[in-house]
C-alpha positions in Angstrom: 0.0 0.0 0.0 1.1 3.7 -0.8 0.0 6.7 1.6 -0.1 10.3 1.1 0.8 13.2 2.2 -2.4 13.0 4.9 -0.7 9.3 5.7 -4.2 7.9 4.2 -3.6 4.5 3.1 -4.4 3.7 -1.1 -6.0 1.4 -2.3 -4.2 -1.0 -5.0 -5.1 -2.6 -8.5 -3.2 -3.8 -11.1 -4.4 -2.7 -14.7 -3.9 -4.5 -17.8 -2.2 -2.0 -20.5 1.0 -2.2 -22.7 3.2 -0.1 -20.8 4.9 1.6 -23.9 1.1 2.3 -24.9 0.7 4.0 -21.7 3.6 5.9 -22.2 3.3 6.5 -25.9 -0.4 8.5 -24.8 1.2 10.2 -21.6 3.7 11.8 -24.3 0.8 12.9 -27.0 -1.2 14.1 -24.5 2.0 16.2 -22.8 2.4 17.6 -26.5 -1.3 18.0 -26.8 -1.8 19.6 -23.9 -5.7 18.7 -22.9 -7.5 20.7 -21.1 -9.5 17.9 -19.9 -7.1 15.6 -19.1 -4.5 17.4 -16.8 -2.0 15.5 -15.4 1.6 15.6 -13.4 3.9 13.1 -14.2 7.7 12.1 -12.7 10.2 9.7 -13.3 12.7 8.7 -11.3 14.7 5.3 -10.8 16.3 4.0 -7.6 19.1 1.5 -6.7 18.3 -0.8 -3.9 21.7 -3.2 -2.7 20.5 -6.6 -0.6 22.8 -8.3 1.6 20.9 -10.7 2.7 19.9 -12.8 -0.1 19.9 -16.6 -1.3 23.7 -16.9 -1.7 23.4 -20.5 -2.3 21.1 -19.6 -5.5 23.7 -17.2 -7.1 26.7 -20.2 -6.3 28.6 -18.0 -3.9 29.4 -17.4 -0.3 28.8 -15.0 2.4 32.5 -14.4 2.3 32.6 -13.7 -0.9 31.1 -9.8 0.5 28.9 -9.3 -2.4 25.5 -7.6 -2.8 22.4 -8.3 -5.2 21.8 -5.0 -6.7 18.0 -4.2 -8.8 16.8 -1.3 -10.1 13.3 0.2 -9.8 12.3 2.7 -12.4 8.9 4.4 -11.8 6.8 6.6 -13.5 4.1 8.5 -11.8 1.2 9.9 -13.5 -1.6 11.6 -10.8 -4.3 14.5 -11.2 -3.5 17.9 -10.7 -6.8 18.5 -8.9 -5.8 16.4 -5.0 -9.5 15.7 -4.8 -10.6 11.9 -5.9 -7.2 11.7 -5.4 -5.4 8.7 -7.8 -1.6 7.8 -9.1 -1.2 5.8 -12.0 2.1 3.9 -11.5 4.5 2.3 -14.3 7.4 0.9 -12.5 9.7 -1.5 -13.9 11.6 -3.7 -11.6 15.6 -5.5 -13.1 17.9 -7.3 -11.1 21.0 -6.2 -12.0 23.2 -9.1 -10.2 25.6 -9.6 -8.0 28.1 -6.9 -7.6 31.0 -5.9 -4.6 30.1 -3.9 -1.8 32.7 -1.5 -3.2 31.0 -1.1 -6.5 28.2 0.7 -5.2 29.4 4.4 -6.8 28.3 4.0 -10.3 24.3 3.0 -9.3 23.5 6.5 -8.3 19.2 6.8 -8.1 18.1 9.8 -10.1 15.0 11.7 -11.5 14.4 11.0 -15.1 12.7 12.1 -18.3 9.5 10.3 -19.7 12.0 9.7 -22.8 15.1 8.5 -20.9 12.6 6.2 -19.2 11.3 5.4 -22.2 14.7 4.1 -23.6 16.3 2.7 -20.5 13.7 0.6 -19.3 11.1 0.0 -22.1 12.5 0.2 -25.4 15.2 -2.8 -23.8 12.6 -4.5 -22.3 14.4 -4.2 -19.0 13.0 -6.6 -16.3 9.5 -6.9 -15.3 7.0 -4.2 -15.8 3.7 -3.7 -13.6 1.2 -0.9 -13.8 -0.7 -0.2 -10.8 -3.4 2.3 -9.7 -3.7 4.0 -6.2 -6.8 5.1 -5.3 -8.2 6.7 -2.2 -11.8 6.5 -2.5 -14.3 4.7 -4.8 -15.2 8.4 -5.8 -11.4 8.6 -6.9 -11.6 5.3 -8.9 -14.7 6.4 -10.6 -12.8 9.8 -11.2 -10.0 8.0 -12.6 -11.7 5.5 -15.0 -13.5 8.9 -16.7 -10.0 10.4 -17.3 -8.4 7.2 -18.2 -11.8 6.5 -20.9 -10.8 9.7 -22.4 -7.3 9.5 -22.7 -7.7 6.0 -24.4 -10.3 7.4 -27.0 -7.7 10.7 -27.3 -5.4 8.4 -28.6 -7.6 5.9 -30.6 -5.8 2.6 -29.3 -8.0 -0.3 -27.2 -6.6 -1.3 -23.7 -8.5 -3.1 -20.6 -7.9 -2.6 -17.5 
């Protein structure tokens, strides 16, 4: 679960679209600039380093004082208007592997563009991608299903979710 600001808790569900068709309408709609469909949206990806993982599953030892590292790209897409408050999530998850504890300088988590996004993580079908909507009220799903109905039929492509 996600909170925001006002630490109220979201609630989660996972929608079924092409995640470069998400992005590719994001994009027309940033150069399109509806009215209608107003929208902030962020990138960013972050660099997480586990020590404590399955060593026996990677065929090395403890000793051996390595760390898995992943990546987690995410863009954020959420109403400018807070009330029915929603965020539509892209984030795409890649283990990058095993790497020394010393190594740890060139995975630097940064904000990025929608188009170096776009080409680091979905263009090279990096690891596993998930789109997931946060929603704080029913009011704010229904809210969200109108906004997301229009962009779809801005944009002329079909998508379920």
């Amino acid at each position: 679960m996600v909170k925001t600001q006002n630490d109220e808790i979201l609630h989660k569900v996972t929608l079924n679209v092409p995640p470069r068709e998400l992005v590719r309408w994001v994009r027309e709609e940033i150069e399109e600039r509806h009215i209608h469909l107003n929208f902030y949206e962020s990138a960013w990806k972050e660099y997480s380093f586990e020590e404590d993982y399955d060593y026996r599953a990677f065929g090395v030892s403890k000793e051996e004082n390595l760390q898995l590292v992943s990546v987690e790209a995410i863009l954020d897409i959420e109403p400018l208007v807070e009330q029915n408050y929603w965020i539509l999530q892209l984030k795409v998850t890649d283990r990058i592997g095993l790497r020394r504890r010393e190594e740890q300088f060139p995975y630097i988590s940064k904000n990025l563009s929608i188009d170096d996004f776009t080409e680091e993580f979905l263009r090279r079908r990096r690891g596993k991608a998930e789109i997931i909507l946060f929603t704080e009220t029913l009011e704010a799903k229904r809210h969200f299903d109108d906004w997301f109905m229009i962009l779809k039929s801005e944009h002329r492509r079909t998508a379920t979710h």
